[in-house]
N, C-alpha and C positions, 0 to 999 in steps of 0.2 A: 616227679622224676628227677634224678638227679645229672646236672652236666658231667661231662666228660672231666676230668683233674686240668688237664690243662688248657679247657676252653674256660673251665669255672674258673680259675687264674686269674688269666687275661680280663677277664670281667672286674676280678677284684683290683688288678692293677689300674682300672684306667675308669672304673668309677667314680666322679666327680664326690668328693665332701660336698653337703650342700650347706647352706651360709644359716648359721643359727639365729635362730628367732627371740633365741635369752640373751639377754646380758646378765652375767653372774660376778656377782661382788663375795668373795674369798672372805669371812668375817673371823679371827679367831677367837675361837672358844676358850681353848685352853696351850699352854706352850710349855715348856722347860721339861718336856717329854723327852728321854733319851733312848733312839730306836724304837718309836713304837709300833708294835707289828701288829696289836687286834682289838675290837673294839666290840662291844656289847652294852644296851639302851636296857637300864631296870628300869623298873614301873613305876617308881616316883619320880623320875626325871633325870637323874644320875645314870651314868655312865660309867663301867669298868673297862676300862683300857691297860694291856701289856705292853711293856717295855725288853727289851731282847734280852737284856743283860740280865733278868731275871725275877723283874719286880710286877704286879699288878695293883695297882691304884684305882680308888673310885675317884673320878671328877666331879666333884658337885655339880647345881644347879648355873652358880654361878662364878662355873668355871675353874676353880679353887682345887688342887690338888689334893689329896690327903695321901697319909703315910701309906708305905707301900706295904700290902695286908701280908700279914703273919698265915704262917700255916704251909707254904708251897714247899715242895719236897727238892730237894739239891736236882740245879739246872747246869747242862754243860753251854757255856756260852762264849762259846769263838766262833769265829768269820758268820753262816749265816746262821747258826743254831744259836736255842735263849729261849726265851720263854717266847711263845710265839702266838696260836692263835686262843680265843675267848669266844664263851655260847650260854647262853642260858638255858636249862631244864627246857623245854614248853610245859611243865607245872610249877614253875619256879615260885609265883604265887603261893602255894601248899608247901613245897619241899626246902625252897630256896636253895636250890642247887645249881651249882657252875663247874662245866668243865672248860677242860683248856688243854692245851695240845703245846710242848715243849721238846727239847734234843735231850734226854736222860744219858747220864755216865753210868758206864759201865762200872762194877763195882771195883775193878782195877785201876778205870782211871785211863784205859787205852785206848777203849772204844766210845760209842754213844747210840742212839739210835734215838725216832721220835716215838712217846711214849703222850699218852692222852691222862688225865687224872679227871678226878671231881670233888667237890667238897662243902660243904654247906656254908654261906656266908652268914657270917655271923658278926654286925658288927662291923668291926677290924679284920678280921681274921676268917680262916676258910678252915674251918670244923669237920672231923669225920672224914679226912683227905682220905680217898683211894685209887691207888692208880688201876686202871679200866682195860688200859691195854698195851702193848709193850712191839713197837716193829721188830720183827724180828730177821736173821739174827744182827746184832751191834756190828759196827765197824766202824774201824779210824778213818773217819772222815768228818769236814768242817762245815759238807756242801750239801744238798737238795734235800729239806727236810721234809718238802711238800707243808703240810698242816694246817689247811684249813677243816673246819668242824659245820657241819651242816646239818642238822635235824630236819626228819622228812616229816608227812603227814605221815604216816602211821605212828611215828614215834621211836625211828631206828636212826641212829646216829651213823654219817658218811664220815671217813676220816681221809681226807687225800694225804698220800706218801710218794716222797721224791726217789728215785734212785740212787740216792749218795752218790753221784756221778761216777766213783770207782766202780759203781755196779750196775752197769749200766745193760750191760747182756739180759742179767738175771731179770731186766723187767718183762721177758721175754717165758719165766718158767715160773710155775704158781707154786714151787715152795718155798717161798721168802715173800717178803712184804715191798719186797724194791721195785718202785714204780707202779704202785697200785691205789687203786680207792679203797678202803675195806665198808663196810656193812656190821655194824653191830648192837645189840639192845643196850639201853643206858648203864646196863650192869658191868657192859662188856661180854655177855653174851652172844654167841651166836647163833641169827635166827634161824630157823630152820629152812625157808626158802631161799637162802642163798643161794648162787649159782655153782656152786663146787663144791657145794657140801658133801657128796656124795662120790667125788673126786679120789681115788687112790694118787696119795701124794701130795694133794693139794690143801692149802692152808683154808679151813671152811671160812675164815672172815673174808677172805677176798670177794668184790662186788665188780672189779672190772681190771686189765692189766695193760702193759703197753707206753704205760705214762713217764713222763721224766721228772719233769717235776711241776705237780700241781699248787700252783699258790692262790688262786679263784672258785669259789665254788658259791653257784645260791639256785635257790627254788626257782624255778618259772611260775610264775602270777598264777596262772592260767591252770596251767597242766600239772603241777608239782615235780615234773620231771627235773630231776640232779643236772645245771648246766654249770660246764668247769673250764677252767679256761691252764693253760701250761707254758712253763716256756720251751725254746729250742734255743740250740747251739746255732748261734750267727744265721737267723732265721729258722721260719719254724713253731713258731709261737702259734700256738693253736686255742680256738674256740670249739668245746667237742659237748654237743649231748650224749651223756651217761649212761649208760642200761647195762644191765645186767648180762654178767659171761662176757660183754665184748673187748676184741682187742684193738687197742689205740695204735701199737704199728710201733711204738718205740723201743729199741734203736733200729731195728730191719724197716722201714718205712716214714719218712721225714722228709719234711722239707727244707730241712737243716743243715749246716754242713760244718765239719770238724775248723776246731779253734787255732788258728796260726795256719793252717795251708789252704783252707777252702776248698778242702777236698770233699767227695762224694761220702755220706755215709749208710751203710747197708743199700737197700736192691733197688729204693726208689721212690717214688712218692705215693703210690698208689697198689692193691692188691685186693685181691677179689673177698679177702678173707677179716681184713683191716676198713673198721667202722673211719671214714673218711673226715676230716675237720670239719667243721661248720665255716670257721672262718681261718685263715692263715695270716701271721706278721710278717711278711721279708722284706726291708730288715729288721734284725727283733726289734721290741717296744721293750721288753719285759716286763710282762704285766704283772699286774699285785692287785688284789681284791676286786669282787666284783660284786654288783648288785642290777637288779633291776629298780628300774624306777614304777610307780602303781600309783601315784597321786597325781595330783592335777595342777601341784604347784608349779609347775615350769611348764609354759603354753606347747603343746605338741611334742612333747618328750613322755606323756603316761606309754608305756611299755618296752621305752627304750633301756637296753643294756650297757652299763658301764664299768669301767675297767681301767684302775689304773697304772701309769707306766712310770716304771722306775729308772728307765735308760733317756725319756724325753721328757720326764716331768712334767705329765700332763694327765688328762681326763680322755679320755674315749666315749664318745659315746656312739653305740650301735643300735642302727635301725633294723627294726625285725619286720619280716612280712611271715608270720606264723612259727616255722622254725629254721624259714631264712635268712639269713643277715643280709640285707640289700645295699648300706653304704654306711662309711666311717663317718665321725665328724671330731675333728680333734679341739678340746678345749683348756683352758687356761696353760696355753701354751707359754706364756710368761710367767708361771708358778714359780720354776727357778727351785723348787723341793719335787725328792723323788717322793709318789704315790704311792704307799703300802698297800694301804684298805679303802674301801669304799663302801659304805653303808647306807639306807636308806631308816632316818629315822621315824618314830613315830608321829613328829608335825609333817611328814610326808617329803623333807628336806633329803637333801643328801649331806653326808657329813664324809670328810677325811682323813687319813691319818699322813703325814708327811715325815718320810724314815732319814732322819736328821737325828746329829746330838743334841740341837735344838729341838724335835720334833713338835709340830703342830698339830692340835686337832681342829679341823674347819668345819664350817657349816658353808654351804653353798649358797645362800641368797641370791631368789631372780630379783634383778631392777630394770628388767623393762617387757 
């Protein structure tokens, strides 16, 4: 059963952090990353990591940068748009295929929107480039490109889209792509169980709407269910399990409030119609990437969810009791770098990206 909004609040506001059982030693991997926003673990040990300003590099094993791979198609990259997020196939093994999610220019030059591609690695270079998907329609704007890439179990690729902040109503009506998650087969195809596919008027990739801008998204261990995380305006920042058709409430429903007066925005935080946060920021964190944790390396953290923030440069970590969050705990509070992504890699570690002209990629090391 779910509390009331603002007795669940209150619970949130006056939950004790409890005092972490890891010490974590920040080890860098690799550095002279400029803006990196995503990050993806091949099967021999290496690493592809984006850069905003529009490059993709593999990191070797150790650590070692190589040139940034040939093949990407023209990226618009000002204020938050660039080349942004990175995914492998799940057959990557067989196909060796990568996509990746970036802000495309309009052919003009006036607009942009975020636009998904794929392309076989080859080498240096990403072979067979085709773009997959296209938000639609473009507009002049610098701001919420959303983008992260999530593959489910069945094998349909989630793509989160921000509202371009100018358009921020529309995340509110399903003929556009502003403020949504879409649903689509690797081809870019759309599946046939969508939730709107059948919809007069409505764009059949849409999988959920109501979003501002989603910059977190991963599997649940457990259940495979799509958990995403958003920001808000001067609070607001939300923790939301994903399902299909629902609406997330944004901008008529938020805990948010407009930029420079602190005024009220839309009817409220709560509605009968509007799937409810899991967890709430006020004031924001603004979070960037998230993962669960599933290994055993760090004593009492297997199932905790992390997330990190780019306004306090830190780590989050959240305790689950099923598809509860029960309490924060905030870590490497001394980081002193904002947190883009956060990945769990295949030694069961967690790894980071720190969005800097210097950018870092970290491994997290428990020492004690």
């Amino acid at each position: 059963m779910r509390l009331p909004t603002a007795f669940a609040l209150a619970l949130l506001l006056f939950v004790p952090a409890v005092a972490t059982a890891v010490d974590l030693k920040p080890v860098t991997v690799a550095r002279g990353l400029q803006h990196p926003w995503g990050m993806a673990f091949l099967p021999d040990g290496r690493m592809l990591v984006t850069e905003r300003p529009g490059r993709m590099r593999i990191v070797e094993r150790d650590g070692s940068l190589g040139a940034p791979l040939a093949g990407l198609p023209p990226v618009a990259a000002a204020g938050q748009g660039g080349l942004l997020d990175v995914a492998l196939d799940p057959r990557f093994a067989d196909n060796r295929l990568v996509y990746w999610s970036y802000s495309e220019p309009a052919a003009d030059g006036n607009a942009n929107g975020t636009a998904v591609a794929r392309g076989r690695l080859d080498g240096q270079r990403l072979a067979d480039v085709q773009v997959i998907f296209r938000q639609q329609p473009k507009v002049a704007s610098n701001h919420h490109f959303g983008s992260r890439l999530v593959f489910a179990r069945d094998g349909r690729l989630f793509v989160t889209l921000g509202d371009r902040y100018s358009q921020r109503d529309r995340a509110q009506t399903l003929d556009n792509h502003y403020g949504k998650i879409v649903r689509i087969r690797p081809d870019g195809s759309v599946p046939p169980d969508n939730p709107f596919v059948k919809r007069a008027g409505a764009l059949p990739e849409i999988h959920s709407y109501g979003h501002r801008n989603v910059q977190g998204a991963a599997l649940h261990p457990a259940t495979g269910q799509l958990w995403t995380h958003e920001h808000g305006p001067q609070g607001g920042d939300e923790v939301n399990l994903e399902r299909a058709g629902a609406n997330y409430g944004w901008p008529v429903i938020t805990f948010g409030r407009e930029y420079g007066t602190g005024s009220k925005i839309g009817e409220g935080t709560e509605r009968a119609d509007v799937t409810p946060p899991l967890w709430q920021w006020t004031p924001s964190i603004a979070p960037s990437g998230m993962a669960f944790c599933t290994s055993n390396r760090y004593a009492g953290w297997q199932g905790s969810l992390f997330v990190g923030s780019l306004k306090f440069r830190l780590l989050a970590r959240l305790e689950l009791d099923g598809d509860t969050i029960v309490r924060e705990e905030r870590l490497l509070t001394d980081l002193g770098e904002r947190v883009r992504d956060v990945r769990q890699g295949p030694d069961g570690l967690l790894y980071l990206l720190t969005d800097e002209t210097d950018g870092r990629l970290l491994r997290l090391a428990p020492t004690g």
